[in-house]
C-alpha positions as CSV (number, residue, x, y, z in Angstrom):
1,X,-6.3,141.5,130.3
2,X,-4.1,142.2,127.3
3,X,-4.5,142.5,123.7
4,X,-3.4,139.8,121.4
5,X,-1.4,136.7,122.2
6,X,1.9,137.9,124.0
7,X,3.8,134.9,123.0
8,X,7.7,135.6,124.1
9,X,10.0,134.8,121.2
10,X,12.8,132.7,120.9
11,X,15.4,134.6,122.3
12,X,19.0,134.7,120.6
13,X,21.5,134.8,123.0
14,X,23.8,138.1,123.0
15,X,27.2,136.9,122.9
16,X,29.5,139.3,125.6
17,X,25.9,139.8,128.0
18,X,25.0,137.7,130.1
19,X,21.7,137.7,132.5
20,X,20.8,136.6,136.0
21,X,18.3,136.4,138.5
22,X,17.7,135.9,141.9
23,X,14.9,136.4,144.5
24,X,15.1,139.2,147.0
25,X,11.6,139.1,148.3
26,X,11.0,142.9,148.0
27,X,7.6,142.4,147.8
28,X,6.3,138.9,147.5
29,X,8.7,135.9,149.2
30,X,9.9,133.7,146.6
31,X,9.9,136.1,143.6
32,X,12.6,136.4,141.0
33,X,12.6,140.1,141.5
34,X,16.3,141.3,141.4
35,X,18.2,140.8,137.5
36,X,21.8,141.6,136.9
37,X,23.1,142.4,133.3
38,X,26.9,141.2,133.3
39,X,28.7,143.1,129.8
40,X,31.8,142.0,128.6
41,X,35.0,144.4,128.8
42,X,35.0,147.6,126.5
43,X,31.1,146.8,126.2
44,X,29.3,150.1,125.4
45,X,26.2,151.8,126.8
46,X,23.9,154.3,126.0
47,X,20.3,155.2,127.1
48,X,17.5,157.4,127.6
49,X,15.5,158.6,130.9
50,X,12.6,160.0,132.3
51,X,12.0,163.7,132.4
52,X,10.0,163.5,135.0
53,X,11.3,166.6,137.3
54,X,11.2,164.4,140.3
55,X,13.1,161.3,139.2
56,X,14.3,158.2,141.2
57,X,17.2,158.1,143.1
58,X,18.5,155.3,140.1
59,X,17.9,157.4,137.1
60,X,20.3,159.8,138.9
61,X,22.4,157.4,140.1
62,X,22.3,155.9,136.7
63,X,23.1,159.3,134.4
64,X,26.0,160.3,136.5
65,X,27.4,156.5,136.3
66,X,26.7,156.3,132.6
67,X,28.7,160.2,132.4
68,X,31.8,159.0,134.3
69,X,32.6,155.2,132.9
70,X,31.9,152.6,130.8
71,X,29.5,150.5,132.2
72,X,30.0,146.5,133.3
73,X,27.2,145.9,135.1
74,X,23.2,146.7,135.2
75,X,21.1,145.7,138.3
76,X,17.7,146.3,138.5
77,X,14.8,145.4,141.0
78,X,11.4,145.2,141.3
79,X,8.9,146.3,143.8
80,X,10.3,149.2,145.1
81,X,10.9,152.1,143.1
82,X,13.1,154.3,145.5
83,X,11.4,157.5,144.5
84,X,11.2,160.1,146.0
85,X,13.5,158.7,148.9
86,X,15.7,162.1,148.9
87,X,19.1,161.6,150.1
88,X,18.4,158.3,151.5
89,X,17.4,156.9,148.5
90,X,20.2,158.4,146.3
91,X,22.8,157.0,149.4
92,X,20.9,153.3,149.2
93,X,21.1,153.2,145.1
94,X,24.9,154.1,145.6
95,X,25.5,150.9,148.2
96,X,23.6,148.6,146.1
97,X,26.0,149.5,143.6
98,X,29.1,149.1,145.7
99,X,27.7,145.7,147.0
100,X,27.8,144.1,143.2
101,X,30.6,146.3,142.4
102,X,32.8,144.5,145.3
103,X,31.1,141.0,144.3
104,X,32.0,141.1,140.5
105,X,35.2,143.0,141.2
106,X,35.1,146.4,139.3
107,X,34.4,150.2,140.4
108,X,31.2,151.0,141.6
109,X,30.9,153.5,139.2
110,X,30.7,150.8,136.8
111,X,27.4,149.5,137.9
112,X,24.1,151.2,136.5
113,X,20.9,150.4,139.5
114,X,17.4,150.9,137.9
115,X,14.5,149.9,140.1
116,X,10.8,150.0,139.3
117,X,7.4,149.5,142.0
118,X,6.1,151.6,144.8
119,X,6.6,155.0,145.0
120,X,7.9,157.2,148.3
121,X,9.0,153.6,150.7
122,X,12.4,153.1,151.7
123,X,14.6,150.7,149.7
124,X,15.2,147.0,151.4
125,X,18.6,147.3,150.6
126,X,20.0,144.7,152.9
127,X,17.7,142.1,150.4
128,X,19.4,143.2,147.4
129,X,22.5,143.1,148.4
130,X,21.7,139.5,149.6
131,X,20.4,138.8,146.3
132,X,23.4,139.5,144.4
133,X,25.6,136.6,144.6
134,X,22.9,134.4,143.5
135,X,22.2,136.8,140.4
136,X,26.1,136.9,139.5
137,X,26.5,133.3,140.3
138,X,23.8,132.6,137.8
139,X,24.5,134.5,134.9
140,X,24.2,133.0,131.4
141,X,24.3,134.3,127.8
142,X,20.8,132.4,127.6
143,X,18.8,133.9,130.6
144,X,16.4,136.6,128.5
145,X,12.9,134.9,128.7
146,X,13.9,134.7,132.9
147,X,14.7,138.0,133.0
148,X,12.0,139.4,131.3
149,X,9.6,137.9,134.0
150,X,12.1,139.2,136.3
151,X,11.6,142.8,135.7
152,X,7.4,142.8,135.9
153,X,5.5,144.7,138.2
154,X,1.6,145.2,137.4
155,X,2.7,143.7,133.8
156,X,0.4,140.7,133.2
157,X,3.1,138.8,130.9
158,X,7.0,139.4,130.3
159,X,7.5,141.1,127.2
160,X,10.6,140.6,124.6
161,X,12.0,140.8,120.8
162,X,15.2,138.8,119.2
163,X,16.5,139.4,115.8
164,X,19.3,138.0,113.7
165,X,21.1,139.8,110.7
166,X,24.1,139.7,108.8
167,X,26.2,142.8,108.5
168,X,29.1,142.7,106.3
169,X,29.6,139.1,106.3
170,X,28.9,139.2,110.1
171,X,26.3,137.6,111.9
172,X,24.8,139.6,114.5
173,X,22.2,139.4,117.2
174,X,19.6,141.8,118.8
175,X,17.7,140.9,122.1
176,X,15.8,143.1,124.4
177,X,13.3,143.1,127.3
178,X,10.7,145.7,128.3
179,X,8.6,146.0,131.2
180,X,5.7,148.4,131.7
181,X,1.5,148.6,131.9
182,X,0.6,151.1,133.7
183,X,2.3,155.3,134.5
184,X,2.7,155.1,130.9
185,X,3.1,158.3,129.2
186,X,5.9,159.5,126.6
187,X,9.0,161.2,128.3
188,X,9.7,157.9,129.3
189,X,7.4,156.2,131.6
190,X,6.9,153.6,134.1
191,X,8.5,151.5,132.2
192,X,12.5,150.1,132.0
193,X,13.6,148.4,128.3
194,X,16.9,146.8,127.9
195,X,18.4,146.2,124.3
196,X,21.5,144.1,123.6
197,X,23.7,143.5,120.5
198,X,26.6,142.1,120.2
199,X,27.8,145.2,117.2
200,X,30.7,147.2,118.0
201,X,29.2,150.6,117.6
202,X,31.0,154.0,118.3
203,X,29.9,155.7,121.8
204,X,28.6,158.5,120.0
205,X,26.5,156.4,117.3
206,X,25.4,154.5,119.8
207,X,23.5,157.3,121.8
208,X,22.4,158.8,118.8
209,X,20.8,155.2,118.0
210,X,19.2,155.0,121.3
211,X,18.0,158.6,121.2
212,X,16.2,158.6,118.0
213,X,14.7,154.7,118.4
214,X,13.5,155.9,121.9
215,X,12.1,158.9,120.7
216,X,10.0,157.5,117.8
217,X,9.0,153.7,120.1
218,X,8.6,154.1,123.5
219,X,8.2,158.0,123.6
220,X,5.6,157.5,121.5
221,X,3.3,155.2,123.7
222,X,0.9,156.0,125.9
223,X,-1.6,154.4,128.2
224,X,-2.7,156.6,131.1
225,X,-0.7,160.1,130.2
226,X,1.4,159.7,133.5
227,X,4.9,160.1,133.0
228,X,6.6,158.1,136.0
229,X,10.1,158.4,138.3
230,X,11.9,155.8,137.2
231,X,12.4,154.8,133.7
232,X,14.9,154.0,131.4
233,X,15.7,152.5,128.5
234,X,19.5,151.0,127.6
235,X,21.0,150.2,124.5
236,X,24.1,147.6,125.3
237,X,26.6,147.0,122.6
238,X,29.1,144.0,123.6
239,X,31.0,144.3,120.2
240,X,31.7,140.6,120.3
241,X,30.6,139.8,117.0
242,X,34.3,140.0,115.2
243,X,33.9,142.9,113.0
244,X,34.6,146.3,112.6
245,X,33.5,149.4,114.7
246,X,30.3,150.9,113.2
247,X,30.7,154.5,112.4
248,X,28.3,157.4,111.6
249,X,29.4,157.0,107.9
250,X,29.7,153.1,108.5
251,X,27.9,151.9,105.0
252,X,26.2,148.8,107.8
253,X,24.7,151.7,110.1
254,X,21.7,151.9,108.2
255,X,21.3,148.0,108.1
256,X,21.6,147.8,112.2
257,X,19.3,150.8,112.6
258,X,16.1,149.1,110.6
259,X,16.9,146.0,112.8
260,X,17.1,147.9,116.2
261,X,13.8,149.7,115.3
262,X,12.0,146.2,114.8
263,X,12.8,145.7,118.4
264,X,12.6,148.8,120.0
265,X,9.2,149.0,118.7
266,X,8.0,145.4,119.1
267,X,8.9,146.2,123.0
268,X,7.0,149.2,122.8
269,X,4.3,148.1,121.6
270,X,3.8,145.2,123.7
271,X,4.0,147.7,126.4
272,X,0.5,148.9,125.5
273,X,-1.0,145.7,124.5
274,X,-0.1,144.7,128.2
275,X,-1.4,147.9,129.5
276,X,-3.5,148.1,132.8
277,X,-6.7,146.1,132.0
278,X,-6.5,146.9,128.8
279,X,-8.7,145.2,126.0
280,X,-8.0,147.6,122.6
281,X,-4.7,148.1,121.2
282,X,-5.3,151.3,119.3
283,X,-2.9,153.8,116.6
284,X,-3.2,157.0,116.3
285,X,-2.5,158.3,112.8
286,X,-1.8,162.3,112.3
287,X,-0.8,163.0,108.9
288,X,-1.1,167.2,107.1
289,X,0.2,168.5,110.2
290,X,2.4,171.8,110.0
291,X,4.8,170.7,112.6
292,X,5.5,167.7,114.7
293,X,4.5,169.3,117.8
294,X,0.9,170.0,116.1
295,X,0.9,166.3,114.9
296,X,1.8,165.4,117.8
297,X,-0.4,167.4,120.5
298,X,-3.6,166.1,118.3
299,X,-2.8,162.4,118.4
300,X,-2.1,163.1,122.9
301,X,-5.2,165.2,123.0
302,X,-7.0,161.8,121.0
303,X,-4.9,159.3,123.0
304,X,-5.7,160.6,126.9
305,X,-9.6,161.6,126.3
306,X,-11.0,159.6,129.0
307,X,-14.2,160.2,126.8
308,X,-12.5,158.2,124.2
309,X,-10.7,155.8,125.7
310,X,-13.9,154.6,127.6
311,X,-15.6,154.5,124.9
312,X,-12.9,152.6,123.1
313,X,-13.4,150.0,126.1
314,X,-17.5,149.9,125.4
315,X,-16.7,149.2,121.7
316,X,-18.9,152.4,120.9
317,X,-18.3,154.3,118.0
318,X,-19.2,157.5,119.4
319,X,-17.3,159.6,117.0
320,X,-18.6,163.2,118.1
321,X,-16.0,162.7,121.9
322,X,-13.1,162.2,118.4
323,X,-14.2,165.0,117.1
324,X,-14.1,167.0,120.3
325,X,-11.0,165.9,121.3
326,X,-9.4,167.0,117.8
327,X,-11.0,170.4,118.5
328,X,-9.6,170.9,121.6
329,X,-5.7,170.1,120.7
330,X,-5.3,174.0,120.5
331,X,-3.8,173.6,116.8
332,X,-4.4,177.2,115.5
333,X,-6.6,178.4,112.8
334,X,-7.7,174.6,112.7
335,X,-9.9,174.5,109.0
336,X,-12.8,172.5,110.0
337,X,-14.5,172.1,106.6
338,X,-11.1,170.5,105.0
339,X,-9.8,167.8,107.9
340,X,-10.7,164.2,108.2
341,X,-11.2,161.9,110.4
342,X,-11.4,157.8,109.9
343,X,-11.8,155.0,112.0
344,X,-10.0,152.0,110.5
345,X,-10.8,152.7,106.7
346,X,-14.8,154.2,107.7
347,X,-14.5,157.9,107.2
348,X,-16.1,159.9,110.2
349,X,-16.0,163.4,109.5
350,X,-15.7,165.3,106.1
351,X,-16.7,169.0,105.7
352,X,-17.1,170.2,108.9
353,X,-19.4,167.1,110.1
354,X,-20.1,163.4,109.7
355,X,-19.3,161.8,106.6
356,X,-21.7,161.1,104.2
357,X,-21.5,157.8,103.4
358,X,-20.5,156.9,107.4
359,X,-23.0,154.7,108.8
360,X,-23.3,153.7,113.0
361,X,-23.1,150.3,111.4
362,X,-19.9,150.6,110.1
363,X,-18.8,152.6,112.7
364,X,-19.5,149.5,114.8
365,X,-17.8,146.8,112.6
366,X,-14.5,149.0,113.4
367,X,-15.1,149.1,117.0
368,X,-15.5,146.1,117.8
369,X,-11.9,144.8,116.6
370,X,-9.3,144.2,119.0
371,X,-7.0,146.6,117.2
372,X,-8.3,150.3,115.7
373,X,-6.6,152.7,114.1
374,X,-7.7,156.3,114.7
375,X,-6.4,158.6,111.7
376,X,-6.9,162.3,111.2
377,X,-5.7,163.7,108.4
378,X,-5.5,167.8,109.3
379,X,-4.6,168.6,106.0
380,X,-2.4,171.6,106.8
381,X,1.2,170.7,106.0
382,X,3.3,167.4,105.5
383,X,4.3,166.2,109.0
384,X,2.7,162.8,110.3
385,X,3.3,161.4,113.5
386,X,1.8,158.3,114.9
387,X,0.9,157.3,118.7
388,X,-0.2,154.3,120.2
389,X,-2.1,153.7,123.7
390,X,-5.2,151.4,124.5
391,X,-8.7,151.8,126.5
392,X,-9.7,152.5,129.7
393,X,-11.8,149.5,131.4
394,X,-13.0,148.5,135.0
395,X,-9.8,146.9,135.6
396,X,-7.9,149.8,135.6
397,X,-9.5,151.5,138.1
398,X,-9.0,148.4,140.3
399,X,-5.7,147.6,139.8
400,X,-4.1,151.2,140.7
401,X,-6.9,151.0,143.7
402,X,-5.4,148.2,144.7
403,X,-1.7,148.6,143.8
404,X,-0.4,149.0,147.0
405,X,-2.1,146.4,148.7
């Protein structure tokens, strides 16, 4: 199940990144499951990662990579997640890397491995590194919509966003894939996006851009409150679109930024509309908090209430498991009598207790949407924060029951 239609767009290809993909059979014979990102020299990169304590043998890999060179190449597989693989693991990521590297011709320290799927099994390294020439061999500016089905696990339907804008005369062009529906939880999650542009950007305005889009999009999704091993999410720039380096003061930064956001959080989001049997696509609204973290710890405590979420999935507008939920998000000296809380635009609680003029029937009208918006308005300061994350149904249950089978 996912919410709404899930359509892919029509993908603009990147110039100076190319994609391609090849079958490795990690898990199922015959799948596309191995994708290689091929970036044009003096290409720049720039990312985010989990914080997940215990992270993949990749994600370390990948930071100490990303620390030491400018990266060329990105290869990422499915259906294996080497985690928590120890040395093994971080020795296997490292010889993947060296296999392409040799293949393409650069260092190995130019190539970035990501890989998503089981947890705690041994990487097949011998069918990666059998995969690759058939990935290289295959790359083309136009491969997106391939590669986005190339990078699913438990993800019912690839996932993508492509805009074009002109900056200072310049056309330019914005692509990115996302995969992810289930270990979802902000910090990063089990989920790996890949943005591309073809905008020269400076290195330094170019992690800032991925730090603050990733912050605000895909650290600000959740669907189970599990933060995974494995995730990252890349911002490419190939600077192949003719004009000038974009600088902090650049008069065109802000420009790129608004059109970045659109697709960092189109990716995001379709993270949760595809998450694990979900049927609700639901926002979280906190507005008169004191501080972000207040904001911020009221829309998680909302977000992961199993009490909510189920009854999200029974389209029952139990409002008193809301309530309990904000009353338990440990914000301090919380005033009761002044807070509200709506559902959609039907006010639930006013003055301590349910609204007046809130009936079950309206109540209900909300609920049974496909999308809801949960606000709470604390009335204690001027920070808002918003979060988004889905139900909990049957099928969730089943398919982590089932995942390893």
């Amino acid at each position: 199940m996912a919410v709404g239609p899930g359509t892919l767009p029509e993908f603009y290809p990147v110039a100076g990144i190319k994609l391609g993909i090849a079958s490795a059979g990690i898990k199922k014979p015959g799948r596309k499951d191995v994708v290689v990102f091929e970036l044009a020299p003096e290409s720049r990169v720039a990312g985010i990662f989990t914080r997940n304590q215990f992270c993949a043998a990749p994600v370390v890999v990948s930071r100490r990579h990303l620390a030491e060179s400018a990266p060329r190449y990105l290869l990422i597989n499915t259906g294996n997640a080497n985690a928590g693989t120890g040395d093994r693991g971080l020795a296997d990521a490292l010889q993947c890397c060296q296999a392409l590297a040799e293949k393409a011709g650069v260092n190995a320290a130019e190539v970035l491995p990501f890989s998503t799927g089981v947890i705690g099994e041994p990487l097949p390294v011998d069918k990666i590194v059998s995969a690759i020439p058939e990935a290289l061999a295959a790359a083309r500016e136009d491969r997106w919509a391939e590669a986005a089905s190339g990078i699913m696990t438990t993800d019912t339907r690839p996932k993508g966003a492509s805009v074009r804008i002109d900056i200072g005369g310049y056309p330019v062009t914005i692509s990115g894939i996302s995969k992810g529906a289930g270990m979802i939880r902000p910090n990063m999650a089990t989920m790996l996006g890949f943005i591309g542009t073809d905008v020269r950007v400076a290195p330094d305005v170019l992690q800032a851009l991925a730090s603050e889009l990733g912050e605000k999009s895909f650290n600000r999704i959740t669907i189970d409150g599990d933060t995974s091993t494995n995730d990252a999410c890349m911002l490419m720039a190939s600077g192949q679109y003719g004009g000038p380096e974009l600088t902090a003061d650049s008069p065109h930064l802000p420009k790129l930024k608004e059109a970045l956001w659109q697709v960092y959080l189109e990716l995001a989001h379709a993270i949760v509309r595809d998450g694990e049997g979900a049927t609700k696509f639901v926002t979280i609204e906190v507005s008169g908090a004191f501080s972000q973290q207040e904001a911020l710890d009221v829309a998680y405590t909302v977000a992961h209430s199993p009490l909510v979420k189920t009854a999200l999935f029974a389209s029952d507008p139990n409002w008193g498991r809301i309530l309990a939920a904000v009353g338990r998000a440990g914000v301090a000296d919380l005033n009761l009598n002044t807070l509200e809380i709506y559902l959609g635009d039907v006010c639930l609680v006013r003055n301590g207790g349910r609204a007046e003029d809130y009936s079950e029937a309206r109540g209900q009208a909300v609920m049974d949407r496909d999308e809801i918006t949960i606000a709470i308005d604390l009335k204690r300061g001027a920070v808002n924060e918003t979060v988004w994350t889905c139900d909990f149904s049957h099928d969730y249950v089943t398919i982590n029951a089932d995942y390893r089978s």
